[in-house]
C-alpha positions as CSV (number, residue, x, y, z in Angstrom):
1,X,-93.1,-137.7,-39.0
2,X,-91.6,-134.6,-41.0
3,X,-88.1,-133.9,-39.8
4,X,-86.4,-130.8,-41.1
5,X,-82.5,-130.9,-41.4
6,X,-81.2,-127.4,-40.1
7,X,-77.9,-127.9,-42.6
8,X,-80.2,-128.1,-45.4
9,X,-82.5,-125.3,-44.1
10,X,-79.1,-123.1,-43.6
11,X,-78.5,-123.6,-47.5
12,X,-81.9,-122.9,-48.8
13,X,-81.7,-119.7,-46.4
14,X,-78.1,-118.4,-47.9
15,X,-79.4,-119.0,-51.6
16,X,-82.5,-117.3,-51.0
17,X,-80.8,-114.2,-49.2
18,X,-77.9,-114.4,-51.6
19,X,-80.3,-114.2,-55.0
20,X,-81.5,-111.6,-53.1
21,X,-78.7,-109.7,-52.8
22,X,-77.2,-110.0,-56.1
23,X,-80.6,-108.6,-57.2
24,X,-80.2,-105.8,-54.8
25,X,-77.2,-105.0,-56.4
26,X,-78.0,-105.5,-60.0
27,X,-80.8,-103.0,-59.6
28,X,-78.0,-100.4,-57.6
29,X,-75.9,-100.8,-60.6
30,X,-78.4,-100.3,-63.1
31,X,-80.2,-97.4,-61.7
32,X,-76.0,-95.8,-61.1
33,X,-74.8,-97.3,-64.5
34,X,-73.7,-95.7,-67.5
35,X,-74.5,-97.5,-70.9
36,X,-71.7,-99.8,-70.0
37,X,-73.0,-101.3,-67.0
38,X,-76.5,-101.4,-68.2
39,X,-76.6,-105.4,-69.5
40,X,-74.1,-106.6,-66.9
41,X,-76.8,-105.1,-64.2
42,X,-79.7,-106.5,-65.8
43,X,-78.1,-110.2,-65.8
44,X,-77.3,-109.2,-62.5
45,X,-80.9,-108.2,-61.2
46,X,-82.5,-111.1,-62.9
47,X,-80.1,-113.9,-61.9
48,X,-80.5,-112.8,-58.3
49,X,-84.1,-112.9,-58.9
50,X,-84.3,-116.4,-60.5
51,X,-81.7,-117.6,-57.6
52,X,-83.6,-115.9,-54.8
53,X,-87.2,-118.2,-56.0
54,X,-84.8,-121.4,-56.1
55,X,-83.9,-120.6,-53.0
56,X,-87.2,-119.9,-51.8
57,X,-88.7,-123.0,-53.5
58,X,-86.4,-125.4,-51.6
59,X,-86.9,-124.0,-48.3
60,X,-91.0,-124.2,-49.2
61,X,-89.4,-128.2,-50.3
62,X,-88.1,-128.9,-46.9
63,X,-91.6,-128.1,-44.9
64,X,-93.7,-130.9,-47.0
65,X,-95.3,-133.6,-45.0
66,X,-94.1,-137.0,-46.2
67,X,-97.8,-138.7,-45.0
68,X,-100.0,-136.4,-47.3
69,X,-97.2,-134.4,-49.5
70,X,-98.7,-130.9,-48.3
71,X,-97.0,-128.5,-47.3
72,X,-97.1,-127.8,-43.4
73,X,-96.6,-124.6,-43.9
74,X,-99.5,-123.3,-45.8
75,X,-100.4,-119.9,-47.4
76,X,-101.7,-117.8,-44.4
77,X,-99.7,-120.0,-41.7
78,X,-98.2,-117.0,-40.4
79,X,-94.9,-118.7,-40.7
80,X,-91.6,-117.2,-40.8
81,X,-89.4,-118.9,-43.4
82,X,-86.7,-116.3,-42.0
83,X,-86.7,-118.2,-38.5
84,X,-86.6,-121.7,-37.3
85,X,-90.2,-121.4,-36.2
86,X,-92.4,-123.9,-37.9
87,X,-95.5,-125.2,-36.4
88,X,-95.2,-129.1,-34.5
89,X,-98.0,-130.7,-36.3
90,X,-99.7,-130.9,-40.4
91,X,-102.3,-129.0,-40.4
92,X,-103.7,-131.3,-42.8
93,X,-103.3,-134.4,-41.7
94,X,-101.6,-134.1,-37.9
95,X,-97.9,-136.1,-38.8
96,X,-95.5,-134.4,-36.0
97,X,-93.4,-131.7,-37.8
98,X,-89.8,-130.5,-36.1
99,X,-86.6,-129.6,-36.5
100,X,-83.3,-131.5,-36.4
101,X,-81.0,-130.7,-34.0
């Protein structure tokens, strides 16, 4: 049985959205920016970017069956990594998947 810690989900949620963010604003400040801005911005933009995948890559982590190391989530599962929606069985090899409360 998968079990999916909600603390842990939380995290991987605010790194994700946070990478995402700085990128956000490392690509404002680059496309405002005088010459003096312009490496700060870029640091800026790809950090985010780099940060947002870790992010992204933990919370992809979290959703991987312990019985046949998969992940329950797939690649067209229609899942919402945004939400606390994930589906109650593997599709691959039907361990119970849910979330901790």
């Amino acid at each position: 049985m998968l079990i999916v810690s909600k603390k842990k989900l939380l995290a991987a949620r605010i790194v994700m959205w946070g990478g995402i963010g700085l990128a956000a604003l490392g690509a404002i400040l680059f496309y405002i920016s005088s010459d003096s801005f312009g490496s700060a911005s870029i640091a800026l933009l790809g950090g985010g970017l780099v940060i947002s995948l870790l992010g992204a890559a933990c919370m992809k982590r979290l959703f991987r069956c312990p019985s046949c190391r998969k992940s329950v989530l797939g690649t067209d599962s229609g899942v919402d990594l945004r939400t606390s929606n994930c589906p109650n069985r593997c599709p691959h090899c039907g361990a119970e998947v849910r979330l901790e409360k």
